[in-house]
NUSE-265618 format. One line per 5 residues: number of its first residue (from 1); their letters; for each residue x, y, z of C-alpha. Coordinates in steps of 0.05 Angstrom, whole numbers. Each point is the difference from the previous one (the first is absolute). Layout:
<recs>
NUM	A	X/Y/Z; ...
</recs>
This chain:
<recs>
1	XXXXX	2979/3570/-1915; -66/-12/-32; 4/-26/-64; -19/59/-50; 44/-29/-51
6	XXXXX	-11/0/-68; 23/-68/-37; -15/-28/-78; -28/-69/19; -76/-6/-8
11	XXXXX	-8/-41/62; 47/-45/28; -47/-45/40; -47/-58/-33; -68/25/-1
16	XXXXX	-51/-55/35; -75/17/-11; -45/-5/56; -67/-33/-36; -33/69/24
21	XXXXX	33/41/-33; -4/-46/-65; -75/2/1; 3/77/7; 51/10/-50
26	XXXXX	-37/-39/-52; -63/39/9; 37/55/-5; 30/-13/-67; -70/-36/-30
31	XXXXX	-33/67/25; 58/45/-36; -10/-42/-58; 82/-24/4; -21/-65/-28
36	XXXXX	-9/-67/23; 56/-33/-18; 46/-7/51; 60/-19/-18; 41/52/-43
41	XXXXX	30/-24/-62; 68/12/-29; 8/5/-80; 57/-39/-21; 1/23/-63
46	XXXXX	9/74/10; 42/53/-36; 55/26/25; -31/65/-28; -72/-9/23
51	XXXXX	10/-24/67; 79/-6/23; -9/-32/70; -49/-54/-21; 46/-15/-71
56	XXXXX	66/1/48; -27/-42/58; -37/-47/-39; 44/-69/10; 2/26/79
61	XXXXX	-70/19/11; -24/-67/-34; 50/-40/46; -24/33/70; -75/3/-20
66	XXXXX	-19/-49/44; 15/43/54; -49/54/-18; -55/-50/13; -4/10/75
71	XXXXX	36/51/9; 63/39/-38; 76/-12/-15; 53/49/-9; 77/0/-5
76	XXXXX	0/33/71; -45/-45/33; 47/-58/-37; 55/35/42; -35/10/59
81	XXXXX	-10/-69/3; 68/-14/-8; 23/47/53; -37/-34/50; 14/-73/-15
86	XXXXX	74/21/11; -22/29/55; -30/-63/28; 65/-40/-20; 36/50/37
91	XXXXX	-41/-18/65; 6/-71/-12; 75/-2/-6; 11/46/53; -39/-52/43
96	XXXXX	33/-63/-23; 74/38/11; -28/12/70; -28/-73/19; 70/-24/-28
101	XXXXX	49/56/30; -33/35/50; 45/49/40; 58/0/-62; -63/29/-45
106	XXXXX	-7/59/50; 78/14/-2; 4/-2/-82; -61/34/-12; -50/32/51
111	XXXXX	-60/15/-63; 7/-79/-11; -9/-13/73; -56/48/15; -36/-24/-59
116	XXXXX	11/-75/18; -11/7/69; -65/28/-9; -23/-44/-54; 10/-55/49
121	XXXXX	-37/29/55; -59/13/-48; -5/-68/-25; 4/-46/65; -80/8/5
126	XXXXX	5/-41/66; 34/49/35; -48/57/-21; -56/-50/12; 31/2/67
131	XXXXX	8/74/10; -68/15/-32; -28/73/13; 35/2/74; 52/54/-30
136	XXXXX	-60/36/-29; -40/-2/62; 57/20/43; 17/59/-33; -77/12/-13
141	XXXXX	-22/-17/80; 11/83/21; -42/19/-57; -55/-61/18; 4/16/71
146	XXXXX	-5/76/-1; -59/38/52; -21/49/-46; 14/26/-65; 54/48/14
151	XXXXX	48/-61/21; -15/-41/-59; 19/49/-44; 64/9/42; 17/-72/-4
156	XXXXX	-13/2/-75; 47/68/-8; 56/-48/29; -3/-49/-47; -20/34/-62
161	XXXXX	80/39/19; 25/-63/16; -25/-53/-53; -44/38/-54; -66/-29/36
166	XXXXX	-65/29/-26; -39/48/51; -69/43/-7; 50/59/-8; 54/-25/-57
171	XXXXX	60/42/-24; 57/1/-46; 63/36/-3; 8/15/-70; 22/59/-59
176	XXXXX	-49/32/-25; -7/16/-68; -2/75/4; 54/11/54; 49/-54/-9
181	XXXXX	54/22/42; -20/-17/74; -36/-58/23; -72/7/16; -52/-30/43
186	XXXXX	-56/-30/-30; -71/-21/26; -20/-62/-45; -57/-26/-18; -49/-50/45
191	XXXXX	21/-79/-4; -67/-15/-34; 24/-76/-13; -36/9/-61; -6/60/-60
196	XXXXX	-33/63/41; -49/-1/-71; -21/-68/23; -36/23/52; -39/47/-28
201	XXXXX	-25/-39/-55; -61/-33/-7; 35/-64/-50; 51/0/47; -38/-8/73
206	XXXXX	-21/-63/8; 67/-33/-24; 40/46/56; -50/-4/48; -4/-74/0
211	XXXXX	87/2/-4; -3/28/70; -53/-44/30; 26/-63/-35; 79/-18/-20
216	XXXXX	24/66/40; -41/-26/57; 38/-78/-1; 67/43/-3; -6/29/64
221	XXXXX	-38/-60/33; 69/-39/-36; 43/57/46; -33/-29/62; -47/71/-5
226	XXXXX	-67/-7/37; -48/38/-42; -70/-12/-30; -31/14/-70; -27/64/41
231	XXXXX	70/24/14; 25/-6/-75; -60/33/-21; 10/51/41; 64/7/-25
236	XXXXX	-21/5/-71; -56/57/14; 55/43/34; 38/-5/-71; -61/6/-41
241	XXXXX	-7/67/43; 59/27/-12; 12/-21/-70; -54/39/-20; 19/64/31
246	XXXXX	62/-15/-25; -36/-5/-68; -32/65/8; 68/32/11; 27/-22/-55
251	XXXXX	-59/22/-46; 7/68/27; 76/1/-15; -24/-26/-69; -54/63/-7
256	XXXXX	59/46/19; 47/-22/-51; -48/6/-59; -28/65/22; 82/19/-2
261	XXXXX	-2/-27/-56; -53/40/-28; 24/64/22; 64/-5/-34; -20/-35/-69
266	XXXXX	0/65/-44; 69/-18/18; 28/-56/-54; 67/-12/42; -32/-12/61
271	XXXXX	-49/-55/-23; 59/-37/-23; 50/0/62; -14/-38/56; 15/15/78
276	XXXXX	44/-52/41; -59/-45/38; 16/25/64; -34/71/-11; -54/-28/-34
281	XXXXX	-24/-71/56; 33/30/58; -12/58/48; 55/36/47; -27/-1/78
286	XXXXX	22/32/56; 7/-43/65; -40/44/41; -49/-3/-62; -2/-76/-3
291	XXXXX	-5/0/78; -71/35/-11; -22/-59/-48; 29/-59/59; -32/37/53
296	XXXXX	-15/-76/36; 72/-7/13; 62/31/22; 37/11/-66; 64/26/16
301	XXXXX	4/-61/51; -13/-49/-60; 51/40/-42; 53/-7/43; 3/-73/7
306	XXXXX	9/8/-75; 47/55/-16; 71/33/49; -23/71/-29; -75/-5/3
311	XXXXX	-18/40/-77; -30/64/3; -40/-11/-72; -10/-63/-23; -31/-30/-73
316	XXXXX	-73/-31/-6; -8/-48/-46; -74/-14/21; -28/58/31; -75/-14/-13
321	XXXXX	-12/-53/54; 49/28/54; -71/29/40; -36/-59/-12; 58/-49/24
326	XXXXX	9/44/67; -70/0/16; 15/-79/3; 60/10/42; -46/0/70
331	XXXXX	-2/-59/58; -70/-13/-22; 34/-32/-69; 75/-29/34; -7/-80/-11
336	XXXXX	-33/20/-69; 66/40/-10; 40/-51/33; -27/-54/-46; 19/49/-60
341	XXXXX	72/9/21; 16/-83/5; -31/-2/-65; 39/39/-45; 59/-17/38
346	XXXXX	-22/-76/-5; 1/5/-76; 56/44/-14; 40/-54/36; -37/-61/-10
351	XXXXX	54/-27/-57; 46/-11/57; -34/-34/46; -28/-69/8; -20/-50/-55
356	XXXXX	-73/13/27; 5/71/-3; 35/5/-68; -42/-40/-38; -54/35/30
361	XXXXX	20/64/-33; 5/-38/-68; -64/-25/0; -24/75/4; 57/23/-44
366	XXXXX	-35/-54/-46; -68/13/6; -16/80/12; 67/26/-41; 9/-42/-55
371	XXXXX	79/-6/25; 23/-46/-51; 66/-19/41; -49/-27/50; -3/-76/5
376	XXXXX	-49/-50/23; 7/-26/72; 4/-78/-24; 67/-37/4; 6/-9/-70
381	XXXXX	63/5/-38; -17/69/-43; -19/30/75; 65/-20/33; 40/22/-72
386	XXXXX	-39/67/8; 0/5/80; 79/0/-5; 1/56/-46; -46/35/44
391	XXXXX	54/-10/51; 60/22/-42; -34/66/-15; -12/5/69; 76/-2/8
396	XXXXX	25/41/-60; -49/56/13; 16/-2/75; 70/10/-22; -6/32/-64
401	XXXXX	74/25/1; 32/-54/19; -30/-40/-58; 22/61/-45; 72/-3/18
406	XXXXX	-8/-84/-17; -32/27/-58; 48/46/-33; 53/-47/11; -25/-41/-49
411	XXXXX	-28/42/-57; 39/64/-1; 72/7/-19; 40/46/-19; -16/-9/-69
416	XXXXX	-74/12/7; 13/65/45; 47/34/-52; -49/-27/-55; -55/37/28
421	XXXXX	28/55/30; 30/6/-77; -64/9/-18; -27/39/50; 55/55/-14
426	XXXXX	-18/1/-86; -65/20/17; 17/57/50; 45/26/-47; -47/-6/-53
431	XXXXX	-64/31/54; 55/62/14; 2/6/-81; -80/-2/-3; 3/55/59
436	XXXXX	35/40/-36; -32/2/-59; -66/0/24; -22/69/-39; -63/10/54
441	XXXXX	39/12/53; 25/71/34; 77/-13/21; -28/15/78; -39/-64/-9
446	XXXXX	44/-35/-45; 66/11/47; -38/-36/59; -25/-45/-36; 69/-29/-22
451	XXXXX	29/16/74; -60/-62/18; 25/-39/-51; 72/9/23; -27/-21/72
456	XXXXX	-31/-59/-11; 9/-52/38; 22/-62/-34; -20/-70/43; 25/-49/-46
461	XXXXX	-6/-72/14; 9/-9/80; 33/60/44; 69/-3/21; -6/7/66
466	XXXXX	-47/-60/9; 28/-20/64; -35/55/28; -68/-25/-10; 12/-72/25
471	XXXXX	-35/-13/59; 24/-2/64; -50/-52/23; 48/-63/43; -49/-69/-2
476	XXXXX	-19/-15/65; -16/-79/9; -35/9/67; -44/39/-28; -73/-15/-39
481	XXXXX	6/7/-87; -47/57/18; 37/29/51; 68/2/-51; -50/37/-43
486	XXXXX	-18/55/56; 74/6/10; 3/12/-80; -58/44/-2; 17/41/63
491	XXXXX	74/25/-27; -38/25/-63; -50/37/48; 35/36/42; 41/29/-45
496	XXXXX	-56/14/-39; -34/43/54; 64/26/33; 22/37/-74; -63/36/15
501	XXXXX	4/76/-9; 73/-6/-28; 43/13/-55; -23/-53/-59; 49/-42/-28
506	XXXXX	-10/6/-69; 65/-43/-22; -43/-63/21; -17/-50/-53; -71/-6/-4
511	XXXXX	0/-61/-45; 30/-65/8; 50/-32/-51; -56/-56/-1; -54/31/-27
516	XXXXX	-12/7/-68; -34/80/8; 46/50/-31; -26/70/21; 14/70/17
521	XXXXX	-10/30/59; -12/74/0; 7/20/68; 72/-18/3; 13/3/-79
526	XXXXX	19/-70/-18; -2/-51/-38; 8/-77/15; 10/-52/-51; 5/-59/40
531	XXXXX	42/-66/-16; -66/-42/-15; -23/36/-51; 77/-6/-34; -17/-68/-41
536	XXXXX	-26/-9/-68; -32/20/-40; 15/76/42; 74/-11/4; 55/-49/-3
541	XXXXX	77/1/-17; -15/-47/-58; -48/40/-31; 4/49/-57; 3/79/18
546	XXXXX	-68/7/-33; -27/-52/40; 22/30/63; -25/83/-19; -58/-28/-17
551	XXXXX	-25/-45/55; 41/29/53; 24/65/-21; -70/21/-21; -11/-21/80
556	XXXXX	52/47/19; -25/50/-50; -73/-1/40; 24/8/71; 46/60/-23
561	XXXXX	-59/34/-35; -39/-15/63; 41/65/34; -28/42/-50; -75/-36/-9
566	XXXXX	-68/32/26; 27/-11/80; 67/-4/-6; 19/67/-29; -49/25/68
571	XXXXX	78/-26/29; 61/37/10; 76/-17/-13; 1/-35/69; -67/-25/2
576	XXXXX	-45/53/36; -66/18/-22; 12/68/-29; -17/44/-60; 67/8/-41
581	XXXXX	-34/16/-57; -16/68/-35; -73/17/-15; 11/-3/-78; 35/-69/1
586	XXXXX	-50/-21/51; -62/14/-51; 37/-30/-62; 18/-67/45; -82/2/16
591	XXXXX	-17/11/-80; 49/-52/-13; -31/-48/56; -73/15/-30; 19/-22/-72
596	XXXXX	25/-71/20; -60/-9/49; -44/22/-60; 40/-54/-43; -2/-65/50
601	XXXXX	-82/17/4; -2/-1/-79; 49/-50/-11; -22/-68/-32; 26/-59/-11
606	XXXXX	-20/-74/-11; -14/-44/57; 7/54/51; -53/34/44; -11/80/-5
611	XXXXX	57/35/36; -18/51/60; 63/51/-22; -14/39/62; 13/-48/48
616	XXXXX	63/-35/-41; 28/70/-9; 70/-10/36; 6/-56/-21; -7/13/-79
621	XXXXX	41/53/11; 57/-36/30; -11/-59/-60; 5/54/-52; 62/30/33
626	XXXXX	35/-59/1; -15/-18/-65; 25/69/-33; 55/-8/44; 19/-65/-23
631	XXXXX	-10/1/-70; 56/66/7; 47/-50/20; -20/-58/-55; 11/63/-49
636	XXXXX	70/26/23; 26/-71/3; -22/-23/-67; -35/-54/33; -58/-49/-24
641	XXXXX	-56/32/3; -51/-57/-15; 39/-46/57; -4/66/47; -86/-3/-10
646	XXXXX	-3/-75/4; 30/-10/68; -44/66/26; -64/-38/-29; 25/-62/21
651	XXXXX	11/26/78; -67/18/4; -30/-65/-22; -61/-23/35; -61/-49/16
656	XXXXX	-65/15/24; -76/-9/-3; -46/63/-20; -30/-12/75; 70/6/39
661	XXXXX	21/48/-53; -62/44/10; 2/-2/81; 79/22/-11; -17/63/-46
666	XXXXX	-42/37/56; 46/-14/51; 70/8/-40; 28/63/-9; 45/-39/-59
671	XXXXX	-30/3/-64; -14/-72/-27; 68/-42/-21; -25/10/-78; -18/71/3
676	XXXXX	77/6/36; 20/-30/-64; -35/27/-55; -19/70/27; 72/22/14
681	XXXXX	25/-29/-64; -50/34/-41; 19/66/25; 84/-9/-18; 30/29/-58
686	XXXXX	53/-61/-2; -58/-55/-3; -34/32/-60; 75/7/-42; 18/-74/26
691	XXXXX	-52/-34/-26; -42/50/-54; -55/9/31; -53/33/-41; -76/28/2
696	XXXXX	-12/-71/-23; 28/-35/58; -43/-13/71; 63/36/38; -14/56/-39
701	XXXXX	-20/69/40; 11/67/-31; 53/37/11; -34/54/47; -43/-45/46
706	XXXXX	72/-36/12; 21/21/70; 64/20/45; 17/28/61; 70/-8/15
</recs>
């Protein structure tokens, strides 16, 4: 499935900033008049009434603050971390059982042996030294020998259905957004190596231009590949090409939208709802339709080396270049082609291949993207530290469920499951309650509304069928590390393109225990709370009920409201993009919608940049859900509420500089941690009677610019 999910961390990734994009940035904000000073202080000597996230994460702000100097911290990222350092202790041990048990690991625990048996063949760097790129070539040698064009892209059909290998024609099997009950073929976008947008800017040129012709070039010469600066530049001005028709098309798409846009803005309801991503990047095709566009080739030949049951419409992803990359597909261009294909196959595989190779591909990891898991080639200490992690997250990502199942047996019990699925029940009860009572509502709307609630799909922790997603993958010891990887890669590819034009299977977990992203997925209406984001301070069995519904619950809270935010309501029941909704409720949600994007736009607060509440509107809506929800629950259990709002300020605690923190707000479509905070508080009834706040007070907002929708 692609990934439209909706989750409440800001980011879960460490952002690294290229020096480009510094320079531009700070230009940017000396032009806007943002302010020179860089770093963004916290007041530790706030009021709890002036400025409640600030006054509550004082001690913890000041302790992490050091962390905000390159870069940010948060409690996710603190749990990200720790996610995958047990992860590479999971690798480890699995490898050291292995060297001391061998065959008696295999019998007592096949995830253990996969894992260790892999990690092994990954780190004995004289046998891939050995092997070098003579897998690659051999599996590449069709596509390198090929007479004209129309074999090569034959040879490349076969492996992109066998192994996932990039071709000039790339496709998916996916669900789309907008129909997400049968599995769809998809036309991806171009393997540009780098951004399409750096192509087609003037900063950017010289730096990708000289990417190709310089550490790009020593990467293929490293495969044994004889080609010339020509060659790679050659290369590089068929991307430039088609990134910039590709560029056009995208523009256009753009132009379209707003002129939508414009049509329907007398409309307040409609400027507030979005569509699912799919209807508004992608275009529906015919095959005979797409033929006309690949007129240089036999399509349907290419097609079916890729799919049993050739589709009869297929998805574009990238439909602006598709005439500009068939009027490349022609004899006249083949070795140029050729040299393309080994070259994006070269480093989407280079990890696994020799020391040359690999360190190769960090150097340009390094050096063009800013990769800051990238290490330097020399033998020192640090490198060899960091080169084995490299490895282990080569293994645990290779066999992601197998290092789940390791996982979960050692951070979720029973007493965590019932613990959160405890929760997890209080606050549908309570949502039903809300439902119910919501006064906006027709009893049409209202009655499906809580038939959705009734349906969701609860993926707590780890699923318990796990044994179904283990791989299937046996080591094979006469085989290359890369050629165990092809095996990996090739059971996850043809099943991928052999569920093509079937029934989806929307009982699949889409996230792993592992990873610290609780979302909700509309297409399937569910939501996932996975088992690393169950440690303090979001949940623990030690921990006081308030602590919990307020880190966690308030989690919980946000993924349920995300059924009913700007996209998901756009979802049925079962998760199929359809209008349930009566034309009365449908204009009250949109008034609703329009007030709390009109209040995140207004909304100040110290130390934060200006909010954009259009583009943060399903997510403010799901915070402010959650939090009306919860504070319900504090109420009808007599709880604390002061503890309650401590551990929800305290779970969105963060670190950053104005420069990370203003590159994040244009590209986030979460408000910013203290706006999460302070906004949502300063619209709740229960924060106001908790702690007095007055006219007087900085958390202060009269009563009717104070906002709700659920």
């Amino acid at each position: 499935m692609k990934p439209m999910k909706k989750g409440p961390g800001q980011y879960t990734g460490k952002i690294t900033l290229t020096s480009c994009m510094a320079i531009l940035l700070t230009a940017a904000l000396l032009l806007s008049g943002c302010g020179v000073q860089m770093e963004k202080k916290q007041s530790t000597s706030a009021s709890l009434k002036d400025d409640y996230y600030a006054a509550v994460n004082a001690e913890v702000l000041n302790s992490h603050k050091a962390a905000g100097e390159n870069g940010s911290w948060n409690w996710f990222w603190d749990l990200t971390d720790k996610a995958k350092k047990e992860q590479e202790d999971i690798v480890k041990t699995a490898a050291e059982n292995v060297s001391k048990n061998g065959e008696a690991i295999k019998a007592a625990d096949s995830s253990s042996y996969r894992i260790g048996e892999l990690y092994l063949m990954a780190s004995d760097q004289t046998a891939r030294d050995k092997s070098g790129v003579v897998d690659l070539n051999t599996l590449m040698k069709p596509v390198m020998d090929a007479k004209n064009v129309q074999d090569m892209m034959d040879a490349l059909a076969v492996l992109q259905y066998q192994y996932g290998f990039n071709s000039l024609l790339n496709t998916d099997v996916y669900i789309p957004d907008d129909d997400p009950g049968t599995n769809a073929v998809r036309i991806t976008a171009l393997n540009y190596i780098l951004l399409a947008d750096d192509f087609v800017s003037s900063d950017e040129e010289d730096g990708s231009k000289s990417l190709f012709t310089g550490d790009l070039l020593k990467l293929m010469k490293a495969a044994g590949q004889n080609v010339s600066s020509k060659d790679m530049e050659d290369i590089y001005q068929f991307l430039k090409t088609a990134a910039a028709a590709s560029n056009a098309g995208k523009k256009a798409i753009v132009q379209n939208t707003d002129s939508t846009k414009t049509e329907t803005s007398s409309s307040a309801q409609n400027a507030a709802v979005k569509k699912p991503s799919d209807l508004s990047i992608e275009k529906a095709m015919s095959i005979s339709d797409l033929t006309k566009h690949y007129s240089n080739i036999n399509l349907s030949e290419v097609l079916g080396r890729i799919f049993k049951t050739p589709p009869l419409t297929v998805r574009i992803e990238d439909d602006g270049n598709l005439d500009t990359v068939n009027s490349y597909l022609t004899d006249q261009n083949l070795q140029m082609l050729k040299n393309y294909a080994y070259l994006v196959n070269l480093t989407k595989f280079a990890p696994y291949l020799s020391t040359e190779i690999s360190d190769a591909y960090q150097v340009i990891q390094k050096n063009h993207f800013g990769d800051e898991d990238s290490e330097d080639s020399e033998n020192t200490k640090e490198s060899g530290s960091k080169k084995a992690a490299s490895l282990e997250k080569q293994v645990y990502s290779l066999l992601n469920w197998d290092t789940a199942k390791i996982y979960c047996s050692q951070n979720f019990d029973e007493a965590k499951k019932a613990g959160v699925e405890k929760l997890v029940n209080e606050i549908l009860a309570q949502y039903k309650t809300m439902l119910q009572k919501e006064d906006w509502l027709t009893e049409s709307t209202r009655s499906k509304a809580i038939e959705k609630l009734e349906k969701l799909k609860l993926r707590i922790g780890a699923p318990d069928d796990l044994v179904r997603y283990l791989s299937s993958w046996t080591p094979d010891k006469s085989k290359s590390y890369f050629g165990n990887v092809l095996a990996i890669a090739s059971e996850a590819s043809i099943k991928k393109y052999d569920s093509a034009g079937k029934k989806a299977d929307r009982t699949v977990w889409q996230v792993l225990p592992q990873d610290c992203n609780p979302c909700y997925y509309p297409t399937d209406n569910s939501i996932n709370i996975p088992v690393a984001v169950m440690f303090e301070p979001y949940f623990s069995v030690e921990q006081t009920e308030e602590q919990n519904l307020g880190a966690l619950g308030t989690i919980i809270g946000h993924e349920i409201t995300h059924a009913f935010d700007d996209l998901g309501h756009l979802y049925d029941a079962n998760g199929d993009y359809r209008n349930w909704w009566t034309k009365a409720d449908e204009t009250a949600f949109g008034q609703r919608a329009q007030a709390i994007v009109a209040y995140y736009s207004a909304y100040k607060t110290p130390g934060a940049m200006q909010q954009d509440g259009t583009y943060t509107l399903g997510e403010n809506i799901a915070d402010l859900g959650a939090m009306h929800c919860l504070t319900e629950i504090v109420k009808s259990q007599h709880l604390s509420a002061d503890r309650f709002f401590r551990a929800y300020a305290n779970s969105w605690a963060s670190v950053t500089n104005s420069m990370t923190d203003a590159l994040v707000s244009g590209m986030d479509e979460h408000a910013s941690d203290k706006v999460r905070v302070n906004a949502v508080l300063a619209s709740n009834s229960l924060f106001y009677e908790t702690y007095q706040i007055t006219s007087a007070n900085g958390m202060y907002l009269a009563p009717k610019t104070r906002v709700a929708l659920w």
